[in-house]
C-alpha positions in Angstrom: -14.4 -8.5 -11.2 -15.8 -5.5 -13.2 -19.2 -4.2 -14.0 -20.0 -4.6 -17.7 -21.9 -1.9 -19.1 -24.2 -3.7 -21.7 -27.2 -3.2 -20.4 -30.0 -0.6 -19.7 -29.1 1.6 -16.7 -32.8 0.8 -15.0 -32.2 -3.0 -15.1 -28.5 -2.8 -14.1 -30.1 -1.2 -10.7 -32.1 -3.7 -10.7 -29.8 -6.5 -10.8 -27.3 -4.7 -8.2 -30.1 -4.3 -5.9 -30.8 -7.9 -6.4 -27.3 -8.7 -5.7 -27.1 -7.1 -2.5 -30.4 -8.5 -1.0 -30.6 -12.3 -2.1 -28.7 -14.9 -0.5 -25.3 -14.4 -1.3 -23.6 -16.9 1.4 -20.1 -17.5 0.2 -17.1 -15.3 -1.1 -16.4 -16.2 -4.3 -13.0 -15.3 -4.0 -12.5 -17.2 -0.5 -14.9 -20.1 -0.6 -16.2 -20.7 3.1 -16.4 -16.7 4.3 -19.7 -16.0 4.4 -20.8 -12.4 2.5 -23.2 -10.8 5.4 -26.8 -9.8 3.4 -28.9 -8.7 7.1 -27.2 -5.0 7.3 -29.1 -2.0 4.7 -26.4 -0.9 2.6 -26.7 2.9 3.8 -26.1 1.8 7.2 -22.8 -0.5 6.3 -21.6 2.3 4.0 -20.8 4.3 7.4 -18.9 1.1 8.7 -16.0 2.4 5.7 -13.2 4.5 7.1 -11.8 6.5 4.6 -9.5 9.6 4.8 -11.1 13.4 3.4 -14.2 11.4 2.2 -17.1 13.2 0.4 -20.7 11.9 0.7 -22.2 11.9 -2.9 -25.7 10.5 -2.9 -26.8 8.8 -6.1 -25.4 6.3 -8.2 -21.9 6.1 -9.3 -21.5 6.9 -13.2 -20.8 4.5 -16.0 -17.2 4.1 -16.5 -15.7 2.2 -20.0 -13.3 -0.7 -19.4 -9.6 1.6 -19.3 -7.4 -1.5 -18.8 -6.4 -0.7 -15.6 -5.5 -3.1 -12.9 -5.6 -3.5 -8.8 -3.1 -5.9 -6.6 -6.2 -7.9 -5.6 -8.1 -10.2 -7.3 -11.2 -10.5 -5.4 -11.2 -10.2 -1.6 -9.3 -7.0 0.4 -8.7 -8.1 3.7 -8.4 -6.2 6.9 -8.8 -7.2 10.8 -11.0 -6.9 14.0 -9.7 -4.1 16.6 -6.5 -2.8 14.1 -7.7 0.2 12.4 -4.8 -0.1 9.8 -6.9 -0.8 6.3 -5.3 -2.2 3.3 -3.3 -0.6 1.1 -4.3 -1.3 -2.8 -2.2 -0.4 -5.0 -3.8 0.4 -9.0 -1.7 -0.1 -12.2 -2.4 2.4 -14.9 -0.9 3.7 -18.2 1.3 6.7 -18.0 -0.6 8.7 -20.0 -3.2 8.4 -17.3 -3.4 10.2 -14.2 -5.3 9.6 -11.0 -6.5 12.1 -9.1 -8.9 10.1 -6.6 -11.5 7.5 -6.2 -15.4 7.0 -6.3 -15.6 3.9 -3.7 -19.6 2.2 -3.4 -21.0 0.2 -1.1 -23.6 -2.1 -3.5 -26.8 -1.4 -3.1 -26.3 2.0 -1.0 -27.7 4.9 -2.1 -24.6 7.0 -2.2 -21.0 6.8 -2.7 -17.6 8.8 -1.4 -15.3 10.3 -3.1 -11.6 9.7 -1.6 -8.4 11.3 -3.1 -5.6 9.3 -3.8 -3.7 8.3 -0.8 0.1 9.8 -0.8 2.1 10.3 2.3 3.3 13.8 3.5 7.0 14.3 2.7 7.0 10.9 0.7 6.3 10.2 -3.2 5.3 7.3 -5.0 8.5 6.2 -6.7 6.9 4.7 -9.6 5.3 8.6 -10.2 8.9 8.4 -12.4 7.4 6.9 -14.5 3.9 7.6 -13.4 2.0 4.7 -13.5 0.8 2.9 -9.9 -1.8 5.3 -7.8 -2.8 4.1 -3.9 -6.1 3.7 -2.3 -6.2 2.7 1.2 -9.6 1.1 2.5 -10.8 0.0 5.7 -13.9 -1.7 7.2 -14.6 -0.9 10.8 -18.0 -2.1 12.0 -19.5 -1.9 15.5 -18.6 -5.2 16.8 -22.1 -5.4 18.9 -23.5 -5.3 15.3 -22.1 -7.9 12.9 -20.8 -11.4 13.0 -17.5 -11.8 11.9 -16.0 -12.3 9.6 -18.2 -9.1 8.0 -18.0 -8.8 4.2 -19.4 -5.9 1.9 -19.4 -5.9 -2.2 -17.6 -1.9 -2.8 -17.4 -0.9 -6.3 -13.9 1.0 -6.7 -13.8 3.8 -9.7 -10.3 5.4 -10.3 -10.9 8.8 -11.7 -8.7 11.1 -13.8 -8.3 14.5 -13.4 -11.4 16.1 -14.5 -13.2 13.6 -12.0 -14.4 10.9 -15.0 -13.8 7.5 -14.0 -11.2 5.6 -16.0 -12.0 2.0 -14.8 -14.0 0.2 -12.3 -13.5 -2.6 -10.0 -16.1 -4.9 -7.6 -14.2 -6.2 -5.1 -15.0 -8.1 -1.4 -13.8 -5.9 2.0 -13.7 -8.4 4.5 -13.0 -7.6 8.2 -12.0 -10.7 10.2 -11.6 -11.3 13.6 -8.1 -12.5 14.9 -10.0 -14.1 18.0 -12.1 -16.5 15.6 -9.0 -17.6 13.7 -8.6 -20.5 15.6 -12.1 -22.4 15.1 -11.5 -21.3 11.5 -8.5 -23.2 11.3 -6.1 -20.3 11.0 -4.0 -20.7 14.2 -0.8 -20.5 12.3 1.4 -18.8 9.9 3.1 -21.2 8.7 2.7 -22.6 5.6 1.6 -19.6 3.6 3.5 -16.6 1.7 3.1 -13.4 3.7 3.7 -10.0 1.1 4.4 -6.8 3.1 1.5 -4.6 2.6 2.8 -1.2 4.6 4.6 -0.2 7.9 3.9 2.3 10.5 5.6 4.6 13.3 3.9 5.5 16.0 5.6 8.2 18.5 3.5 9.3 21.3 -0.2 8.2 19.8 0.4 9.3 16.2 1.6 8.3 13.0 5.2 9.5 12.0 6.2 8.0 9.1 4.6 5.4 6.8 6.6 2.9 4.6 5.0 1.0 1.8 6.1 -1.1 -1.0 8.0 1.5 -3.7 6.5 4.2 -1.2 10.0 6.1 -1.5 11.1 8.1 1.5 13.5 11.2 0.7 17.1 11.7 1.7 17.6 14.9 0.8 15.2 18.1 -0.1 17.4 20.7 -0.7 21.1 21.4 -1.5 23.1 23.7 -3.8 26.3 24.8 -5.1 28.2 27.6 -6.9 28.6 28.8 -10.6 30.4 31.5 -11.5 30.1 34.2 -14.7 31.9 32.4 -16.8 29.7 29.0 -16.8 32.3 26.8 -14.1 30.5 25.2 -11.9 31.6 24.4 -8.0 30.6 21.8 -4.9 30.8 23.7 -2.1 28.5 24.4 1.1 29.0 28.0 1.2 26.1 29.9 0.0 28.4 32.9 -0.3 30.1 31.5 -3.0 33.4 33.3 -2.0 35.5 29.8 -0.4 38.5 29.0 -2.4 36.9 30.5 -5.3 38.1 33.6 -7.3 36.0 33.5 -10.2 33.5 36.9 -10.6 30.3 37.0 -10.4 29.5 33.7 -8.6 25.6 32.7 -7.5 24.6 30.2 -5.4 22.3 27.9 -6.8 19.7 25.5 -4.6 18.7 22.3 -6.4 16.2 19.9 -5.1 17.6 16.4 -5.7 14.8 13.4 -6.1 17.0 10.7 -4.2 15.0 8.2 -2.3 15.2 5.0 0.2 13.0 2.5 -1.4 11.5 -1.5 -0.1 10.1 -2.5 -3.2 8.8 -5.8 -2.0 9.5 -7.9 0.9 7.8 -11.4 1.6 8.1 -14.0 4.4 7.8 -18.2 4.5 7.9 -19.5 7.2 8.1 -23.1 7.8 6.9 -26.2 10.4 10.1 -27.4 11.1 11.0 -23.4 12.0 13.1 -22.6 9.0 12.1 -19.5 7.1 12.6 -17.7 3.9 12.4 -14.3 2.7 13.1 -12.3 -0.2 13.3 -8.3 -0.2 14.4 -5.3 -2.9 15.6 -2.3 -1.4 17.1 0.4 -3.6 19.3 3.7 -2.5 19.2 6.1 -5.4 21.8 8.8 -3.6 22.3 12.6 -4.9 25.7 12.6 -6.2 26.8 16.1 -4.9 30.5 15.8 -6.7 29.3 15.2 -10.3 26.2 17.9 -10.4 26.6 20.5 -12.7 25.4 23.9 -11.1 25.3 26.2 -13.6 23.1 23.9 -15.9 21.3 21.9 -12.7 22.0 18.4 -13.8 21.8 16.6 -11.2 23.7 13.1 -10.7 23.3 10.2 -8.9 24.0 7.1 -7.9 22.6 3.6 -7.4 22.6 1.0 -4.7 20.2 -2.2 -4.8 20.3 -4.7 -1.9 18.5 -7.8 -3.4 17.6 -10.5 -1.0 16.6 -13.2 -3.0 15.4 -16.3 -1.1 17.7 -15.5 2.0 17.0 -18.7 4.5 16.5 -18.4 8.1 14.7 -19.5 11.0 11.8 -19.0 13.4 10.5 -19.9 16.6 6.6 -19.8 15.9 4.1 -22.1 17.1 0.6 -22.6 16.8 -1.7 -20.5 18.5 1.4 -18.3 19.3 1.4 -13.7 20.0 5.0 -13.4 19.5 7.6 -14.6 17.2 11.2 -14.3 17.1 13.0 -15.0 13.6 16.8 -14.2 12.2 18.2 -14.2 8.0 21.6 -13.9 9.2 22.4 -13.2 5.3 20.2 -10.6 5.1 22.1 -7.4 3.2 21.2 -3.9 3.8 19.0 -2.0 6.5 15.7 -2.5 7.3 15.8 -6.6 7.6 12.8 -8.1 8.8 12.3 -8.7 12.5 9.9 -10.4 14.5 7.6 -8.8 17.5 4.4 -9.4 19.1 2.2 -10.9 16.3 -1.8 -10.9 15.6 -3.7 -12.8 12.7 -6.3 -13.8 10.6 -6.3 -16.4 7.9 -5.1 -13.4 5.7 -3.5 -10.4 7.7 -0.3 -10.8 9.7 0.4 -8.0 11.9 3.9 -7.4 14.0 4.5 -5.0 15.7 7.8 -4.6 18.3 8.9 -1.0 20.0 12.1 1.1 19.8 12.9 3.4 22.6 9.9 5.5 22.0 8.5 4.7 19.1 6.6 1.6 18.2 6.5 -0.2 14.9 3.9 -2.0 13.3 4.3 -3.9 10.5 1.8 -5.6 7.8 1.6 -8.4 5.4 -1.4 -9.6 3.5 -1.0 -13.2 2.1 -0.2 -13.0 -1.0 -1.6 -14.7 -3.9 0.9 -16.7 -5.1 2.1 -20.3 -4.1 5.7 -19.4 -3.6 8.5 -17.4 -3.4 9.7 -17.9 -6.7 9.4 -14.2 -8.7 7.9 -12.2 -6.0 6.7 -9.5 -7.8 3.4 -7.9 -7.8 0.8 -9.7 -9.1 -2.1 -7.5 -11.1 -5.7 -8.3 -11.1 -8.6 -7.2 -13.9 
């Protein structure tokens, strides 16, 4: 859903204001989940949880149509009593560049401003070719204040550089309760396609690393090797340059290779009669010490890709069930999928399982496709 800009700006408040206070009783993107109209706007705004927020009051500014594109059509879900949020991701051309986000509750007399979300010591591998950006929202109301499940309309404006927006979104941010999923006839899994939305490790209380479709995580940060005066270059770990070498006036030279472990995708099936699919892309894009050429600083590497395409397995889920156990014995490469202590909604899967110290919690969003065909991202107007 966008806002079309056709009409004068003191009628278009009118009919946003109108929007937010009339009966509006059903999602429109999730028939059945009622859109809660009782709360002022100003007061649900504070219900958003958004990282390095700034408080703008007004109204947002007009933004053109820029032909960019989120990974949900019309409903972000998140859950009761996991503060996790949902990660969007936002398709854009690569001559555009966003910097952060105007994000509007309708009807509220201000807006925030959030930066875009991007991982310390982690990159956005499609910043190679520079053209996804993340938001990460999340809806955490006082429980002794709304009836779940508690929906809010947010306009979402992706802005460049010099802070003008390129593109605006209305979306629904729907908080459900895991406790209610079983009167809403959501006491299973199975039957649905489940798209990994981001993972987490937790050490101690607080977050350590964060893993997220094409959210690349380094191997390596620095390295180096020798040239010498006369343009030959060498691999060796001395910074000294003096090893086995007798060339003159040898220099060390650091490099900073851009090699990466990457999930592009992961989603799970899982079935009645306890069999299960999944399908998975991970990529390994390794610095190739042997081949870089120090004096010039080319850089080589090479490639490993561990597709998992409709790898079967099994699954001992049933209904009503908090933990799940499930095995793709063909599964190829690290980080296979695992089961763990489970919570969810009709829409949000959580597992989570620990590892020595650290605890793991994993996310999936159902995804909006029927099945696991060509699971690839999907992008939404």
């Amino acid at each position: 859903m966008k806002r079309i800009h056709l009409i004068p700006f003191m009628i278009l408040s009118l009919v946003l204001w109108t929007s937010c206070e009339s009966d509006l009783n059903e999602d429109p993107g999730n028939p059945g989940n009622p859109v809660i109209t009782n709360v002022d706007p100003d007061k649900a705004s504070e219900y958003l949880v958004l990282n390095n927020a700034a408080k703008i009051t007004g109204s947002l500014p007009l933004s053109n149509d820029g032909g960019l594109k989120l990974d949900v059509e019309d409903t972000i879900f998140t859950m009761k009593g996991y503060p996790l949020g949902s990660r969007i991701r936002v398709l854009h051309d690569p001559s555009q560049s966003v910097s952060d986000f105007n994000i509007h509750v309708g009807g509220a007399s201000f807006y925030y401003n959030v930066p875009e979300e991007i991982a310390e010591d982690q990159y956005i591998v499609e910043e190679e070719s520079d053209t996804t950006s993340v938001l990460v929202l999340e809806l955490d109301p006082p429980a002794d204040e709304v009836d779940y499940p508690f929906t809010l309309e947010v306009y979402i404006q992706p802005l460049d550089e010099s802070g003008n927006p390129l593109d605006e979104f209305i979306r629904w941010l729907t908080v459900e309760d895991p406790e209610d999923s079983g009167s809403g006839g959501c006491n299973s899994i199975t039957g649905k396609v489940w798209e990994w939305n981001f993972s987490l490790r937790i050490n101690h209380g607080d977050i350590v690393n964060v893993w997220a479709p094409a959210l690349g995580t380094p191997i390596n940060t620095t390295g180096g090797g020798c040239c010498s005066g006369s343009g030959n270059s060498y691999t060796t770990v001395d910074p000294f340059c003096v090893v086995g070498i007798n060339e003159p006036n040898m220099k060390w030279v650091e490099v900073t290779p851009h090699d990466y472990y990457v999930r592009n995708y992961e989603y799970l099936q899982f079935g009645d009669d306890g069999s299960a699919l999944a399908d998975g892309l991970e990529i390994i894009k390794n610095w190739d010490l042997f081949n870089t050429d120090f004096c010039s600083e080319t850089l080589s590497y090479t490639y490993t890709e561990n597709k998992n395409k409709l790898v079967e397995g099994t699954h001992d889920f049933v209904r009503g069930a908090n933990h799940i156990n499930f095995s793709f014995p063909d599964w190829e490469g690290g980080w296979r999928p695992r089961g763990g202590n489970i919570v969810y909604t009709c829409n949000v899967l959580v597992i989570s399982y620990d590892v020595e110290i650290d605890t793991f919690i994993k996310v999936y969003k159902e995804w909006d496709g029927t099945q696991i065909v060509e699971s690839e991202v999907i992008w939404h107007d």
